[in-house]
Every structure is written in structure tokens, then in C-alpha cells.
Backbone bond lengths (Angstrom), bond angles and torsions (degrees), N, CA, C in turn:
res aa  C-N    CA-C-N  psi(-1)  N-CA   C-N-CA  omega(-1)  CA-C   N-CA-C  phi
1 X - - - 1.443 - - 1.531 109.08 -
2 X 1.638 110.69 127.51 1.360 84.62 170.25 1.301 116.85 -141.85
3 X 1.636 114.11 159.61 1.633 116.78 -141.93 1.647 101.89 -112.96
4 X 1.878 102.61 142.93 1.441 104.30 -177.53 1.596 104.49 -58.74
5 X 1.197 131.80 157.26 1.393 140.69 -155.84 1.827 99.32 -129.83
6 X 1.305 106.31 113.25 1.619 127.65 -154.89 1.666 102.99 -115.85
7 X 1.414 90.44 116.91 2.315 76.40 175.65 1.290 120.06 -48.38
8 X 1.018 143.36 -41.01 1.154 157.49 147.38 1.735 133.15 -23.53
9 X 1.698 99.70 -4.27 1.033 94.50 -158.68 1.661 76.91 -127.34
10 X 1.198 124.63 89.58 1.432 134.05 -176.37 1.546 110.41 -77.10
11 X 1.226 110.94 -53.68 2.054 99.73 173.51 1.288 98.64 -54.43
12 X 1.574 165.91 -20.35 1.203 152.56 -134.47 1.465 87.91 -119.40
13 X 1.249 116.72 -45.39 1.451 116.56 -166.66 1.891 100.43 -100.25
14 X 1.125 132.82 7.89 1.186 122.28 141.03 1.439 137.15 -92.21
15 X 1.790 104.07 5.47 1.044 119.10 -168.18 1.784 103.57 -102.79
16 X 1.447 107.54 -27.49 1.101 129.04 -171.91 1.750 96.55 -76.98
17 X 1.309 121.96 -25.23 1.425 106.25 -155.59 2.200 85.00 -105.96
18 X 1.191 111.70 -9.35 1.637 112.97 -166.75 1.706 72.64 -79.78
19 X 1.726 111.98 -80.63 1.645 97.70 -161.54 1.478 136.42 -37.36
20 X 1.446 100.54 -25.82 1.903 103.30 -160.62 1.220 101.56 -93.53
21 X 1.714 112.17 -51.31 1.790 112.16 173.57 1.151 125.72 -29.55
22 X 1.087 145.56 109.53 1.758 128.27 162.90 1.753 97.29 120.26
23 X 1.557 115.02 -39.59 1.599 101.04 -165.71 1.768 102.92 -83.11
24 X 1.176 123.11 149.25 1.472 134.19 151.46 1.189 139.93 -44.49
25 X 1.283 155.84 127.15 1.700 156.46 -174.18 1.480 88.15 -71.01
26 X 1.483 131.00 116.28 1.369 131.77 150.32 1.715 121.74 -99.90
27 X 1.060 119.27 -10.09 1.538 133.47 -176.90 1.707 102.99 -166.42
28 X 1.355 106.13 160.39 1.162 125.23 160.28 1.503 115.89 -154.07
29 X 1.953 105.23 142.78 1.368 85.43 -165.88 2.054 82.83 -140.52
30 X 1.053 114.68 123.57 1.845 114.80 153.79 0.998 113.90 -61.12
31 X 1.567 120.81 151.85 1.667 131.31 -172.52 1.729 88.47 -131.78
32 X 1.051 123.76 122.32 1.306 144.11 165.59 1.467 117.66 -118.80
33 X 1.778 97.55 154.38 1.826 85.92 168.94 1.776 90.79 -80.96
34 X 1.572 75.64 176.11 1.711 94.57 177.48 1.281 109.53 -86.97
35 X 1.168 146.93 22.26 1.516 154.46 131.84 1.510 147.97 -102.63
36 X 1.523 92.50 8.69 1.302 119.57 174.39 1.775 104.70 -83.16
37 X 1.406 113.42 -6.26 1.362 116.08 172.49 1.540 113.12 80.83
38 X 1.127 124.45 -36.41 1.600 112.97 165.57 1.368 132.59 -38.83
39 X 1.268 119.53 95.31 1.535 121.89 141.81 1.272 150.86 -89.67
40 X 1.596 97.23 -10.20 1.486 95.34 171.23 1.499 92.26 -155.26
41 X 1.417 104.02 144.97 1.606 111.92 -170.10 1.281 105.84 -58.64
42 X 1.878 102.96 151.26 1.511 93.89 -154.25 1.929 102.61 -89.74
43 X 0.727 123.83 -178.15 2.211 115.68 165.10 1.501 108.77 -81.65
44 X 1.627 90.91 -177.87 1.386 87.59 172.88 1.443 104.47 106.18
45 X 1.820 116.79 176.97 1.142 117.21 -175.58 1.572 103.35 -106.00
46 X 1.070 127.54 21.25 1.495 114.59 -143.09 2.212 85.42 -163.84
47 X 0.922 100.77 94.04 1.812 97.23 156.43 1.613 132.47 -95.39
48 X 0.840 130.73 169.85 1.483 127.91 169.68 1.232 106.33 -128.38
49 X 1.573 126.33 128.39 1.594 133.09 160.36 1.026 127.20 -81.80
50 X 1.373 157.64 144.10 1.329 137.28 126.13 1.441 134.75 -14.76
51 X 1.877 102.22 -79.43 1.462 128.56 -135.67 1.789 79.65 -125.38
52 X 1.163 122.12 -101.39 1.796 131.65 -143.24 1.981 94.04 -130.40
53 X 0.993 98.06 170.20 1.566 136.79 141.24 0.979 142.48 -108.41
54 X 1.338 122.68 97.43 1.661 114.99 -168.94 1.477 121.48 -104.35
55 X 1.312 117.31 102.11 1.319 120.93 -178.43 1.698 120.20 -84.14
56 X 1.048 114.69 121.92 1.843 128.59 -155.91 1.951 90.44 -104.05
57 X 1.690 101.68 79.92 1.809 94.54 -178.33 1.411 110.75 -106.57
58 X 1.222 105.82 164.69 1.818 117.92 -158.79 2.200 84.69 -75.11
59 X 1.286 100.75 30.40 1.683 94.17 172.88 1.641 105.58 -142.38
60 X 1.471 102.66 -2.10 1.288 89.24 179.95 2.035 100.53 142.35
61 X 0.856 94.58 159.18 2.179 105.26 171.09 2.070 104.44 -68.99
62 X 0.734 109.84 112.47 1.434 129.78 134.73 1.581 127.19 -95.10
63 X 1.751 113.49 119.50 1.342 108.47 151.04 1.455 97.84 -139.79
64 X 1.932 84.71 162.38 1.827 119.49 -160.30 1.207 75.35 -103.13
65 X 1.559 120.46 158.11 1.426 151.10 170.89 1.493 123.00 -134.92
66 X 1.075 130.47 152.64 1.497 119.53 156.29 1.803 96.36 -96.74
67 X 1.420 100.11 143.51 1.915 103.36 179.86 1.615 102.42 -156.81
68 X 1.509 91.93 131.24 1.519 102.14 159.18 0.978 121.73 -97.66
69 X 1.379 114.50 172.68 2.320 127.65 -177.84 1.718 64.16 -157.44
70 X 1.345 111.97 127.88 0.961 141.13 154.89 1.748 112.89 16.92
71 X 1.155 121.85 -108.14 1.797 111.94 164.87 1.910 122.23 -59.35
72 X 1.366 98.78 -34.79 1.204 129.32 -144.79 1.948 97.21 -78.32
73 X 1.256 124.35 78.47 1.302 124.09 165.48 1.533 150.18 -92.76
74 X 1.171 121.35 122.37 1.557 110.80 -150.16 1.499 102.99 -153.74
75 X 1.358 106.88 -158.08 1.260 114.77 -174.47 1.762 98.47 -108.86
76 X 1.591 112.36 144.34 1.425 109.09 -176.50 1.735 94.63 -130.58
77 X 1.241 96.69 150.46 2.079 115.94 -165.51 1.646 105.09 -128.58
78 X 1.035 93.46 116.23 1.887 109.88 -174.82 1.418 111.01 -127.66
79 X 1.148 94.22 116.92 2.091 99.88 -177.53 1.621 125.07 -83.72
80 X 1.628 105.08 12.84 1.521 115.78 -178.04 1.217 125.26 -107.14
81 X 1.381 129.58 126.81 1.453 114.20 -172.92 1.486 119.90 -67.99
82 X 1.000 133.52 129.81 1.600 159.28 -171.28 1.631 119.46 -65.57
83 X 1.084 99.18 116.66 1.820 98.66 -166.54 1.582 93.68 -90.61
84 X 1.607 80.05 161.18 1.591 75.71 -165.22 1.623 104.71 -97.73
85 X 1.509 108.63 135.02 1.326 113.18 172.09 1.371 129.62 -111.70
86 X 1.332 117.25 161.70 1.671 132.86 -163.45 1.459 100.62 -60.43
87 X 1.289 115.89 122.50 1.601 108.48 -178.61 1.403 116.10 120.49
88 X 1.605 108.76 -40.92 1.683 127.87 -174.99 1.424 115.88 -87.63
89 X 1.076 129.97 118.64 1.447 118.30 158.61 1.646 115.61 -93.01
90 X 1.306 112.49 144.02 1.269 110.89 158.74 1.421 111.45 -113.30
91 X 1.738 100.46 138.45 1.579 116.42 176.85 1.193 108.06 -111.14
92 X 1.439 101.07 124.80 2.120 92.07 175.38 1.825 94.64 -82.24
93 X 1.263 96.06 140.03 1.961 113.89 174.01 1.296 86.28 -113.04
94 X 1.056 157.37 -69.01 1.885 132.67 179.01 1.283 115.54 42.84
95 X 1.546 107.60 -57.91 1.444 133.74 -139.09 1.639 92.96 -106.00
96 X 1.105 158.11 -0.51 1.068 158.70 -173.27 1.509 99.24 -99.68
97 X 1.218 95.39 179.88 1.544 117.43 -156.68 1.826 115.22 -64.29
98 X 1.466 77.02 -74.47 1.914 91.07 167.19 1.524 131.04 -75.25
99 X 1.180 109.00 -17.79 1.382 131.21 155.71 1.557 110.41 -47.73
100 X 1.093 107.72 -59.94 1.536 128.71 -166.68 1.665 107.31 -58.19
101 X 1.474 111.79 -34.84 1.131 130.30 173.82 1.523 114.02 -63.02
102 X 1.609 128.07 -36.50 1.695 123.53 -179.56 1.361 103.74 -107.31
103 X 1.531 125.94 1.43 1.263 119.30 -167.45 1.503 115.82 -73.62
104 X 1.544 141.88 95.64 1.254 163.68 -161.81 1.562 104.25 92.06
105 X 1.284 105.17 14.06 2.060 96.16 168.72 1.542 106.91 -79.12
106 X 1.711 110.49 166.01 1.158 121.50 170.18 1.448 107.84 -84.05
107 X 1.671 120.34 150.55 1.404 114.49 172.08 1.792 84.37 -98.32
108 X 1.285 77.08 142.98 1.708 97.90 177.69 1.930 128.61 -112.70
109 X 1.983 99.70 -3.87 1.335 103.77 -178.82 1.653 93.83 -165.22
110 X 1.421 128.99 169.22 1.367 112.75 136.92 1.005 81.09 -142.91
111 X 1.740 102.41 162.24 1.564 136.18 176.85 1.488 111.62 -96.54
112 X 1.010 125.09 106.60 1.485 98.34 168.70 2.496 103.55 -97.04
113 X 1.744 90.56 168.65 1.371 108.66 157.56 0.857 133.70 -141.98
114 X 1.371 121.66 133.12 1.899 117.76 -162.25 1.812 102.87 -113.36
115 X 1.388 82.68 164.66 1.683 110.04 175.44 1.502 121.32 -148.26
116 X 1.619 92.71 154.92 1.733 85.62 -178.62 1.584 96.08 -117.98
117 X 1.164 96.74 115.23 1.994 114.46 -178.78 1.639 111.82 -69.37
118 X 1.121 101.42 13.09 1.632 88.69 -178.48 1.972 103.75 165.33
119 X 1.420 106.56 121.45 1.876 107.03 -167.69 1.543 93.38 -52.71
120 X 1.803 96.88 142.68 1.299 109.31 -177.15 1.541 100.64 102.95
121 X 1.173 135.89 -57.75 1.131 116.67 -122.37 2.034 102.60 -106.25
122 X 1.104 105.72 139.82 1.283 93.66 172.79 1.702 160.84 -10.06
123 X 0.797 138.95 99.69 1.664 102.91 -159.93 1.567 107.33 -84.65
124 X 1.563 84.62 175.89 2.338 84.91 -138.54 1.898 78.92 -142.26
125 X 1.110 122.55 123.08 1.635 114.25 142.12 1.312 131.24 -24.06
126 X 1.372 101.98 136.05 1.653 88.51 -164.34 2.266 87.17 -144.70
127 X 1.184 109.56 -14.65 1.354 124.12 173.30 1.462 116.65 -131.72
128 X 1.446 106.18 135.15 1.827 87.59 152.71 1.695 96.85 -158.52
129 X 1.504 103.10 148.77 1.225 111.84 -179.20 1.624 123.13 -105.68
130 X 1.326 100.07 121.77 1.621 90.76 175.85 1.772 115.66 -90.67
131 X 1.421 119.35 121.94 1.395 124.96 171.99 1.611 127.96 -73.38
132 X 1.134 120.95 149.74 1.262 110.52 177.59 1.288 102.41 -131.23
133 X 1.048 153.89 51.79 1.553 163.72 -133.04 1.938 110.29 58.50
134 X 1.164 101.73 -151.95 1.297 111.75 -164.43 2.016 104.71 -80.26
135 X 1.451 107.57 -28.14 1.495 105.26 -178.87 1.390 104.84 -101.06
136 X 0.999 154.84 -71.40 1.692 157.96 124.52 1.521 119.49 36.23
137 X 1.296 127.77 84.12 1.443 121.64 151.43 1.311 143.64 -158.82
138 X 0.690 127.11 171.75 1.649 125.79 -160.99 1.401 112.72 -133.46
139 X 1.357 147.43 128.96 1.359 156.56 -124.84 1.422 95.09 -152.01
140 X 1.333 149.16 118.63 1.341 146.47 132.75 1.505 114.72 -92.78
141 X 1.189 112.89 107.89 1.648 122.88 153.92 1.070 134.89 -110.47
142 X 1.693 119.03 163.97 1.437 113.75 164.98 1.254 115.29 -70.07
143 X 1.003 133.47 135.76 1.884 158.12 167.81 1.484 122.13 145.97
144 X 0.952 96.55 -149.09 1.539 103.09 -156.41 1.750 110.93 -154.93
145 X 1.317 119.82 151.64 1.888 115.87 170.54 1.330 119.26 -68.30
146 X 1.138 145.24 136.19 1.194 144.23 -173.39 2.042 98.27 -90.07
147 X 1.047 140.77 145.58 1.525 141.29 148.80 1.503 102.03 3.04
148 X 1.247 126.38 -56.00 1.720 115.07 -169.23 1.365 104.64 -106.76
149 X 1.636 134.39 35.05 1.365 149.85 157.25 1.329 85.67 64.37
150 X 1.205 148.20 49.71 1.643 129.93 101.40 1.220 132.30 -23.04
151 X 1.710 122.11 153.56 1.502 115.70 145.07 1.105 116.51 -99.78
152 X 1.158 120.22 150.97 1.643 142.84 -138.68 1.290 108.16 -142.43
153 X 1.407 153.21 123.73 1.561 136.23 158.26 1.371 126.11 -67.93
154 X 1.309 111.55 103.83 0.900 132.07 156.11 1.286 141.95 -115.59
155 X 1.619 122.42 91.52 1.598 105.34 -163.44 1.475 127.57 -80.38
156 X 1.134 124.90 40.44 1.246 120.84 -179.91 1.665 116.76 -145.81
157 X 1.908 101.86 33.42 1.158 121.98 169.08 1.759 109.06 -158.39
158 X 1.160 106.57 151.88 1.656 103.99 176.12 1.211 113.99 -96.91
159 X 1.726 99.20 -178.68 1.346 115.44 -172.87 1.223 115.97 -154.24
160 X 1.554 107.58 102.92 1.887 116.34 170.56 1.534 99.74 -65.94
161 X 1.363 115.60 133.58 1.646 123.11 150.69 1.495 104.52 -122.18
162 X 1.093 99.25 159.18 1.647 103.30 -170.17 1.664 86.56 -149.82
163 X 1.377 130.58 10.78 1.006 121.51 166.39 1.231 139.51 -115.28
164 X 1.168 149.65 83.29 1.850 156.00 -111.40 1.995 83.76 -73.29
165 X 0.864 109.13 -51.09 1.664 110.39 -157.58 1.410 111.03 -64.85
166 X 1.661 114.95 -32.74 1.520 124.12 176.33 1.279 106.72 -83.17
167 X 1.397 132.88 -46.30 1.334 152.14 164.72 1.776 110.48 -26.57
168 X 1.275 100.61 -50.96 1.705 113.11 179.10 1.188 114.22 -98.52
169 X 2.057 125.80 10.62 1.411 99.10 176.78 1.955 75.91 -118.98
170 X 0.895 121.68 19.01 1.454 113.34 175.60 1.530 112.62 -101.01
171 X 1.261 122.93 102.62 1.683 150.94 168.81 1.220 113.66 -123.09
172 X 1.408 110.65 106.78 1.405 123.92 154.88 2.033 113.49 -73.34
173 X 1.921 92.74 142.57 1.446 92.80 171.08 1.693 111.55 -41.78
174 X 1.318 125.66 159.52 1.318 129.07 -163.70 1.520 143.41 65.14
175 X 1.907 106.63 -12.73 0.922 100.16 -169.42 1.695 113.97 -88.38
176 X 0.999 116.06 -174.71 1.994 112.72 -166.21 1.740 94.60 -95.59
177 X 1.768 100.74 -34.48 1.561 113.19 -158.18 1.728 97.81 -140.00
178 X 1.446 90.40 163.47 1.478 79.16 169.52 1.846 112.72 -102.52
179 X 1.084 128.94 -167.67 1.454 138.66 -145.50 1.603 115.40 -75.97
180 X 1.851 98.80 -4.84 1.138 115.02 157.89 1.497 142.93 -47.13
181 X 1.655 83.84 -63.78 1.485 104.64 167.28 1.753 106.75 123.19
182 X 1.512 84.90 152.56 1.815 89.39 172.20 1.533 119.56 -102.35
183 X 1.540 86.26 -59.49 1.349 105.84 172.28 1.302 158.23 -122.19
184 X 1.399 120.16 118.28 1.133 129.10 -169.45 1.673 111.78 -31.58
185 X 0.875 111.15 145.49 1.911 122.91 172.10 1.508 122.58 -91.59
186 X 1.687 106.25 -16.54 1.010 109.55 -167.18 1.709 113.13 -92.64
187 X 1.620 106.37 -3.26 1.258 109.80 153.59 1.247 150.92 -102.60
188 X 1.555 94.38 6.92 1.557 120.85 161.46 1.453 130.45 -40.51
């Protein structure tokens, strides 16, 4: 099961930074519907998801989600591997370009960045970056490519960046930071 991820919710996000820190990328796989047309991860610095991210680490399954609670939209983190259902495809991206680049690296930090999707309402993850030393990283957010492969806000699809420079000019209204990140997890 996995749960939208709330600043506020500090054991969740110190728990998040004990599992991911330290373990290795051994697979990666996108979860799409099966009519979103993806079969094979697309190139480029910049992907678009459907459904999850599933990271296969020498500590265990991580997948990223887009998830709502009523106003409240963000990114949601589930430590169980995912059966596969009627409708879903899974694509292993492993095999892609920048992928290829963390595949058996150590993550060495993540960043997360929050937003509040709506007055009132909590602030909720909406980015987080996994590091692999000082040159190395990988960005999952909520949005989507616009027609000329922009990122775009959209919360009810993701977003691989693999590029530090696009990564930091992408801010959606609400957010605190942009898709970079503020803050480390590992001092949670």
C-alpha cells in the first residue's frame, strides 16, 4: 500500500530517507495504462509516466505514485512489489540511456519538494530527487510533457528528469521549491 507523503509526517519521511540511502538501482520498471501507448521507455532527458515508478533496490521494491486524499495531491511511496494488473503495462526503462547511468549505483541522498495543492490544505510532496554522488540524479515529479517536451503540471501523471537545469526551472503554482528539491531526508 502506498501512502501520500505529508511534511508533517516526519517518521514517514525518516523512514523514507533510512530505506533509499545506501541501497543500489538494480532494475527499473514504468507502470502505464495499456493505452497510453508506451512500450518501451521513451529517450531523452525528460520521461512521462502514467501510473508508478518502480525501483527494484539491493534493499528492497520502492514505487513513486501520483495520489490524491481529497484536495490534498502529491507524490505517494509504497515498499511492496506490485502485481500486475489487467489494464497496466509494465515497461522496464533499465535499459535506457540515463537509466543506464545509476543502474547498480548507490543512492547517496534524496531531496524531497513540497506543495500545498489547494488553501488550507496540507503540504504533500510533489518532487523528490534521488542522488548518486555530486553529478548523478534522477528527479520524479508530478506533471507531464507539454507538445514541445516541456514539464507541465500535471498531478495525475509523472515526471522522470534526468536533467539538473530543467529539474530547477520546473515550479508549479504552490510549490515551496522547484522539482529539485529543498530538503534533504536524511535529516529528518
Amino acid at each position: 500500500m502506498s501512502m501520500l507523503i505529508l511534511r508533517e509526517n516526519t517518521d514517514l519521511l525518516a523512514e523514507i530517507g533510512q530505506r533509499i540511502v545506501g541501497a543500489s538501482v538494480l532494475r527499473v520498471t514504468y507502470r502505464q495504462t495499456e493505452h497510453g501507448g508506451l512500450n518501451v521507455p521513451p529517450s531523452g532527458s525528460a520521461h512521462e509516466v502514467d501510473l508508478e515508478v518502480v525501483l527494484r533496490l539491493s534493499a528492497g521494491v520502492v514505487s513513486v505514485a501520483w495520489e490524491r486524499d481529497d484536495l490534498v495531491e502529491g507524490l505517494a511511496i509504497g515498499w511492496e512489489d506490485l502485481a500486475d494488473l489487467e489494464g497496466v503495462a509494465s515497461v522496464p526503462a533499465d535499459n535506457c540511456e540515463h537509466w543506464q547511468k545509476l543502474v547498480g549505483r548507490t543512492i547517496t541522498d534524496v531531496h524531497a519538494s513540497w506543495q500545498v495543492s489547494e488553501i488550507d490544505c496540507p503540504e504533500s510532496m510533489w518532487s523528490v530527487r534521488l542522488s548518486f554522488g555530486p553529478e548523478l540524479h534522477a528527479v520524479i515529479a508530478l506533471g507531464e510533457l507539454d507538445r514541445l517536451g516541456r514539464p507541465t503540471y500535471h498531478p495525475d501523471s509523472l515526471l522522470l528528469l534526468f536533467d539538473e537545469s530543467v529539474a530547477r526551472s520546473y515550479r508549479p503554482p504552490g510549490a515551496a521549491a522547484s522539482a529539485w528539491g529543498e530538503q534533504s531526508l536524511l535529516g529528518t
